[in-house]
C-alpha positions as CSV (number, residue, x, y, z in Angstrom):
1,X,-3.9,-108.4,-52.5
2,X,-7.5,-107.2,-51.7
3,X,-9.9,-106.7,-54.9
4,X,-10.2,-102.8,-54.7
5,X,-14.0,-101.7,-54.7
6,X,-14.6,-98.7,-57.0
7,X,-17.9,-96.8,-57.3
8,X,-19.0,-94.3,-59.3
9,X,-22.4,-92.6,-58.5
10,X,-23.8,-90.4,-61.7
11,X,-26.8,-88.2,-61.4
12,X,-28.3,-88.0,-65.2
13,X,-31.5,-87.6,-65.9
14,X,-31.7,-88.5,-69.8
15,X,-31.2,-91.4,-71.4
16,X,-28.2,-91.2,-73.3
17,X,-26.9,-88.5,-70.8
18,X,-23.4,-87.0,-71.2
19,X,-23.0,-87.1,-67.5
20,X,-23.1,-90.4,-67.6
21,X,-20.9,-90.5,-70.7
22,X,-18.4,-88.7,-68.7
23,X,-19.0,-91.4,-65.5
24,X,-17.8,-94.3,-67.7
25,X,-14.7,-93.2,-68.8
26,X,-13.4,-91.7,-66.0
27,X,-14.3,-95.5,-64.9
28,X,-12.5,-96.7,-67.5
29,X,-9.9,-94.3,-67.0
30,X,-9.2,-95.3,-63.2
31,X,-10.3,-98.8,-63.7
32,X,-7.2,-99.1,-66.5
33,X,-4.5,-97.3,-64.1
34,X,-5.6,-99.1,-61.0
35,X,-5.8,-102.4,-62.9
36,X,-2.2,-102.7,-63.9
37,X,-1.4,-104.5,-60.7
38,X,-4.5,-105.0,-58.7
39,X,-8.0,-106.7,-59.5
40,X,-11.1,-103.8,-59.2
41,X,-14.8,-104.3,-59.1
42,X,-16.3,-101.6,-60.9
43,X,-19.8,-100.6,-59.7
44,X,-21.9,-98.0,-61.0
45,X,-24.8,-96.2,-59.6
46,X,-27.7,-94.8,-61.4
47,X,-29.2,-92.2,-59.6
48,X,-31.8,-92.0,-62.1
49,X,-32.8,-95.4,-61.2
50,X,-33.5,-94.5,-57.9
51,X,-35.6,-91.4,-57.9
52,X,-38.6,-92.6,-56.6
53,X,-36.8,-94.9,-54.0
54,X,-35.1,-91.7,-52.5
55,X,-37.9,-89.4,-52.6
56,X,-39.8,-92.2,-50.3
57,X,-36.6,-93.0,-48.3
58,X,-37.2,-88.9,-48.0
59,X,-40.6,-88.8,-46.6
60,X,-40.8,-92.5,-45.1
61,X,-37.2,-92.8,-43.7
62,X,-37.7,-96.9,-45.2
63,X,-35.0,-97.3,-47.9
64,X,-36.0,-99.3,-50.9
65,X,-33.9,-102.9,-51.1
66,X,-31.9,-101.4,-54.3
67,X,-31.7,-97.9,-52.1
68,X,-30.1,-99.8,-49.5
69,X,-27.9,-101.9,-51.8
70,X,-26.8,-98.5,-53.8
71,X,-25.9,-96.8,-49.8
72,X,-23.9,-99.7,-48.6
73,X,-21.6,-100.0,-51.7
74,X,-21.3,-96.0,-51.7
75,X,-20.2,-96.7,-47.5
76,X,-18.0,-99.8,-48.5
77,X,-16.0,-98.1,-51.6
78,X,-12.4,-98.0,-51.6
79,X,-12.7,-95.2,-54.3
80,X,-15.3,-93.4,-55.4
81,X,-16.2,-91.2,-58.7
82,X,-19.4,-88.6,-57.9
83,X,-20.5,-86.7,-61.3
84,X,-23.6,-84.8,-61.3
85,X,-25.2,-82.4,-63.6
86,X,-25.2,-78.9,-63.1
87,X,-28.9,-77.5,-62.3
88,X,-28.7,-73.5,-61.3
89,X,-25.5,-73.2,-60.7
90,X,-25.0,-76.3,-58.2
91,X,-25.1,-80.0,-58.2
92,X,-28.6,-81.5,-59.0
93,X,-31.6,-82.0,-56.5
94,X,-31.0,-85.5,-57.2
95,X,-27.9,-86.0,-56.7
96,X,-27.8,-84.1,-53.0
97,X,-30.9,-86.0,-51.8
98,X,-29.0,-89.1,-52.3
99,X,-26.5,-87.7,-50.3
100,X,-28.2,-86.5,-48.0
101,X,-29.3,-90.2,-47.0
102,X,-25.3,-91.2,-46.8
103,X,-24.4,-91.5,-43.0
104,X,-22.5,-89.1,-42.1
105,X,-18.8,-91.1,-41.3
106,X,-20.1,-93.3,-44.0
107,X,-17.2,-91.5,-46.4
108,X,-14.3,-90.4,-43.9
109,X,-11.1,-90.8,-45.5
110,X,-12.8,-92.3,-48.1
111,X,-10.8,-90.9,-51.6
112,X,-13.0,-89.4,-54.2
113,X,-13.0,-87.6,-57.9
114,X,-15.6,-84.7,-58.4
115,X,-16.3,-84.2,-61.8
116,X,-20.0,-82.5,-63.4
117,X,-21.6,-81.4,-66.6
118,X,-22.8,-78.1,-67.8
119,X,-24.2,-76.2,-70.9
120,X,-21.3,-74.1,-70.7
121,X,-17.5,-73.9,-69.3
122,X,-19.2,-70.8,-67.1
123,X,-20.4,-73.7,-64.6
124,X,-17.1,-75.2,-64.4
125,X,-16.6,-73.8,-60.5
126,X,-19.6,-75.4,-59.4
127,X,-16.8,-78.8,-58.4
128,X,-15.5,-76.0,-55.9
129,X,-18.1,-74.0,-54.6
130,X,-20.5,-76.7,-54.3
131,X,-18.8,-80.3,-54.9
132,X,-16.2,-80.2,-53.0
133,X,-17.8,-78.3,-49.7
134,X,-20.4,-81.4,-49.6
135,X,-17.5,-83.9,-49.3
136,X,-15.3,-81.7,-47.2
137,X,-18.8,-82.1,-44.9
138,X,-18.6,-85.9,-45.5
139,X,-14.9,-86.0,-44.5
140,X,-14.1,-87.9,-47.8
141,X,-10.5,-87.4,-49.0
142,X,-11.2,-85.4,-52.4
143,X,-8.7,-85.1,-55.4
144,X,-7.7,-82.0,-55.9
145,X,-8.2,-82.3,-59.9
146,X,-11.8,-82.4,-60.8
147,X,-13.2,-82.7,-64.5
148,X,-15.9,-80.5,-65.6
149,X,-17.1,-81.4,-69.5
150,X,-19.1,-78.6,-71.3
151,X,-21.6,-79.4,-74.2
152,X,-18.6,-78.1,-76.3
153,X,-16.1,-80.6,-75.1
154,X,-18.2,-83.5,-76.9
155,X,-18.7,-82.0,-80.3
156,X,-16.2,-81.8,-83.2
157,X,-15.5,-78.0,-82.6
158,X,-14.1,-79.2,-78.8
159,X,-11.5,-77.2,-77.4
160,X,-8.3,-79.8,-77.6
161,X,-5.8,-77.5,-75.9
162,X,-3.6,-79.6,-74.0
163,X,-5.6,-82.7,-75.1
164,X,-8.6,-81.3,-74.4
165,X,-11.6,-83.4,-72.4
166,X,-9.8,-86.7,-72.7
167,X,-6.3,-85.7,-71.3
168,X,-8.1,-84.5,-68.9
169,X,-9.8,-87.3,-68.0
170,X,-6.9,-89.5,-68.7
171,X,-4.8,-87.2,-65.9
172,X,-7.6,-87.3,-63.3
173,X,-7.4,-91.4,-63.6
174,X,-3.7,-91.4,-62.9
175,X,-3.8,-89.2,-60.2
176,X,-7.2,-91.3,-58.6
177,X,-5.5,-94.0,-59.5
178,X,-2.4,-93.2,-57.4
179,X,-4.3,-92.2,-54.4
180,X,-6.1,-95.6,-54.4
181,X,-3.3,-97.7,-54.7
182,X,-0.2,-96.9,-52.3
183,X,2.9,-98.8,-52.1
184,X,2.5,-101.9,-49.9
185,X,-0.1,-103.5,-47.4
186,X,-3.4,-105.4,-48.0
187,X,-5.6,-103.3,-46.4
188,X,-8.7,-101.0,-47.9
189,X,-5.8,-97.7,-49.5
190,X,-7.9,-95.2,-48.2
191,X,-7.1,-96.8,-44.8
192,X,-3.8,-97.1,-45.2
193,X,-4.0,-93.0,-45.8
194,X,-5.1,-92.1,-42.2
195,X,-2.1,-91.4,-39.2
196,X,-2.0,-93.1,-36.4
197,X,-3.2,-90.6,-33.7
198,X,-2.5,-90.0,-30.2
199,X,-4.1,-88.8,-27.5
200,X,-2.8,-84.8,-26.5
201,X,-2.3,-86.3,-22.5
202,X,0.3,-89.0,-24.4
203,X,1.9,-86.5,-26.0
204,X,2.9,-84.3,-23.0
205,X,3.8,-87.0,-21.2
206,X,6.3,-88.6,-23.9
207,X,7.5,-84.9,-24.7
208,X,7.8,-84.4,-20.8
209,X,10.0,-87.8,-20.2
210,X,12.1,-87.6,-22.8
211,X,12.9,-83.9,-21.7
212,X,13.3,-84.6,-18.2
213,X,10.7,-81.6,-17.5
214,X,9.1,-81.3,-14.1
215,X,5.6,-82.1,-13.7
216,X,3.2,-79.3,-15.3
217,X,2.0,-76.6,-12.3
218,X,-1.4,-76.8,-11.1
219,X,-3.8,-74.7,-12.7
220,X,-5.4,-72.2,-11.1
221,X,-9.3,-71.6,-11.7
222,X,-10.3,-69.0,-13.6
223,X,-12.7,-68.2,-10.6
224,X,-10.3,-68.2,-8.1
225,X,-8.0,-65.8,-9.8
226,X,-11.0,-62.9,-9.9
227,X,-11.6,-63.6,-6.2
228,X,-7.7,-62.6,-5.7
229,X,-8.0,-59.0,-7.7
């Protein structure tokens, strides 16, 4: 079986940073549930690393050699885990520039888990009205569970309804987990997602032949139908 390529891409800005906190174990999480039958390598990107690089890639459209390194395992990722802060009620500046340098088809089909950090549960929305628009963009195959963790959810007053931040975490990897790794084939899993797809002339002629149907009537031009009132 194929080692399954998983890469998480955080946006942090401090050093220790809670979205970064938040990258590792949902890592660990996946990594753990994916693991069970199947080799992964893990690969983590730290945006904050790459400021400068991206701001230049920005401006100079040259990628740094670790910009480049950071793009190609984002495009080559089996799985991918995108966590960002939340700065003014969206995803960081950071986090969309790097983005923005992703080639477009770079992520179709391409299964990924949203997750962000905020001051406040008030930003948890921000996965839906800004995360998950940018990937629907990038064709990638999003999770429909996303985990958003609050200052609150690290402390010692955290809210532990229903298990709180870590059964939330802990569901979000078996679900990734599941979408990564299908029943049967060696192939990358998100490939293995797409259906086969057929051309709309293939169609009406297998639906036409196995109906016996006579051959479709000619159409008539739109032009030629005016020139007839």
């Amino acid at each position: 079986m194929n080692e399954l390529k998983l890469v998480a891409v955080t946006a942090g800005l401090s050093k220790p940073s809670s979205t970064r906190l938040l990258t590792d174990r949902l890592v660990t999480a996946v990594a753990e549930e994916v693991g069970a039958g199947q080799d992964v390598d893990v690969r983590v990107v730290e945006l904050r690393d790459l400021a400068v690089d991206i701001a230049n890639n920005l401006v100079s459209g040259w990628p740094s050699e670790a910009l480049s390194e950071a793009l190609e395992a984002v495009s080559g990722a089996d799985g991918l885990i995108a966590v960002t802060p939340v700065f003014a009620g969206s995803y960081s500046g950071l986090f969309k520039s790097f983005f923005d340098l992703v080639e477009p088809d770079a992520l179709s089909g391409t299964p990924v888990l949203l997750a962000a950090t905020g001051g406040t549960a008030r930003h948890s929305l921000v996965v839906e009205h800004a995360l998950r628009p940018l990937f629907s963009y990038l064709h990638a195959l999003t999770l429909p569970r996303a985990v958003f963790a609050a200052t609150d959810d690290w402390g010692a007053g955290a809210d532990t309804y229903a298990g709180g931040l870590p059964a939330r975490i802990a569901r979000a990897g078996r679900e990734f987990a599941a979408l990564l790794a299908p029943a049967g084939g060696d192939g990358p899993p998100h490939a293995r997602h797409e259906p086969a797809r057929e051309t709309p002339g293939a169609a009406r002629a297998e639906a036409g032949a196995d109906a016996g149907a006579d051959p479709e009537p000619e159409v008539v031009p739109f032009e030629q139908l005016l020139a007839g009132l």
